[in-house]
C-alpha positions in Angstrom: 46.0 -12.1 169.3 45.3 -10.4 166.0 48.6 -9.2 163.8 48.6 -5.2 162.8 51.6 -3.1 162.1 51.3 0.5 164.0 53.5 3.3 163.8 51.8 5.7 166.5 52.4 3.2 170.2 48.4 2.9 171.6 48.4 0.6 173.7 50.5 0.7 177.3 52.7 -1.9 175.9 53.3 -0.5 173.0 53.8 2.8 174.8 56.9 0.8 176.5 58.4 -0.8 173.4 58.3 2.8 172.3 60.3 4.2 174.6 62.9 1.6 174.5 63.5 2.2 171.0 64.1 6.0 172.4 66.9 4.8 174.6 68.1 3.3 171.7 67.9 6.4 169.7 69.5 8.1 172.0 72.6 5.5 171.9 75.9 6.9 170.3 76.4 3.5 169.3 77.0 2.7 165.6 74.7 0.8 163.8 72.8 -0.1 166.5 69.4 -2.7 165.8 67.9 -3.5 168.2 64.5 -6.1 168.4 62.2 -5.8 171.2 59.7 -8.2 172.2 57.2 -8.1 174.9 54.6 -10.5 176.1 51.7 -10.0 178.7 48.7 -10.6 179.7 45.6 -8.4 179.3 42.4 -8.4 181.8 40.9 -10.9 179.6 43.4 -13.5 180.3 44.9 -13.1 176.3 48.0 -13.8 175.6 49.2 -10.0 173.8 52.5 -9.0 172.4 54.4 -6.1 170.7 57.3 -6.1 168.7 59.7 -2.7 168.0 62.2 -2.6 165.8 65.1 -0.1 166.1 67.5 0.2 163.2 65.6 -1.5 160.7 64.4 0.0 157.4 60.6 -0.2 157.1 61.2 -1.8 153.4 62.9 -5.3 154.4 63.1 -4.2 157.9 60.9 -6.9 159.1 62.6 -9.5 157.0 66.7 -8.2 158.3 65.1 -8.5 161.4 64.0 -12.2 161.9 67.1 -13.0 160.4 69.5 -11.7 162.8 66.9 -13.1 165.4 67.9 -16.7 163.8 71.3 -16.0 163.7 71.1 -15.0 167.6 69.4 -18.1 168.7 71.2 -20.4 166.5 74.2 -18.9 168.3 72.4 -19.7 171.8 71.6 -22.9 171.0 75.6 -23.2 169.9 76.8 -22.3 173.1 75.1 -24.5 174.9 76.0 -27.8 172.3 72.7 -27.6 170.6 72.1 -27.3 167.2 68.6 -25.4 166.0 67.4 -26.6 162.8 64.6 -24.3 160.4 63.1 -27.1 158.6 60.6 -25.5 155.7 57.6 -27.2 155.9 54.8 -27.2 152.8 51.9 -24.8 153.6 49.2 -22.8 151.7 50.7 -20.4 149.1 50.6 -17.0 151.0 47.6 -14.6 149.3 
């Protein structure tokens, strides 16, 4: 699986996400975000996934966004008497 950022959908999958986050505009809720994540396989047997963002502003979008996914699984993990730990661990310096 190779990382890109696209803002046209291509691919059928990304053609889905995309039209979630048109429900989503279409929502009269306030201050809606909304992160979708989808996983599949493709005829070669690779493991694929897309990721939409709705609500998000494309300058810290990505980072707002993996926080409140934190936040939603360490409340998960809460609820069911577990705690989730993020334990930083040293790695090359990103280029």
């Amino acid at each position: 699986m190779t990382a890109r950022r696209d803002l046209e959908p291509e691919t059928p999958a990304a053609k889905l996400a995309a039209a979630m986050m048109e429900v989503c505009d279409d929502s009269d809720l306030p201050g809606l975000r909304a992160i979708v994540m989808l996983h599949y396989e493709n005829p070669d047997d690779e493991l694929n996934a897309v990721t939409a963002l709705h609500g998000y502003d494309h300058e810290d979008g990505d980072t707002a966004a993996i926080t409140d996914l934190f936040l939603y699984l360490r409340s998960i993990f809460e609820a069911n008497g577990k705690t989730m730990l993020l334990v930083p661990m040293q790695g090359p310096s990103p280029s």
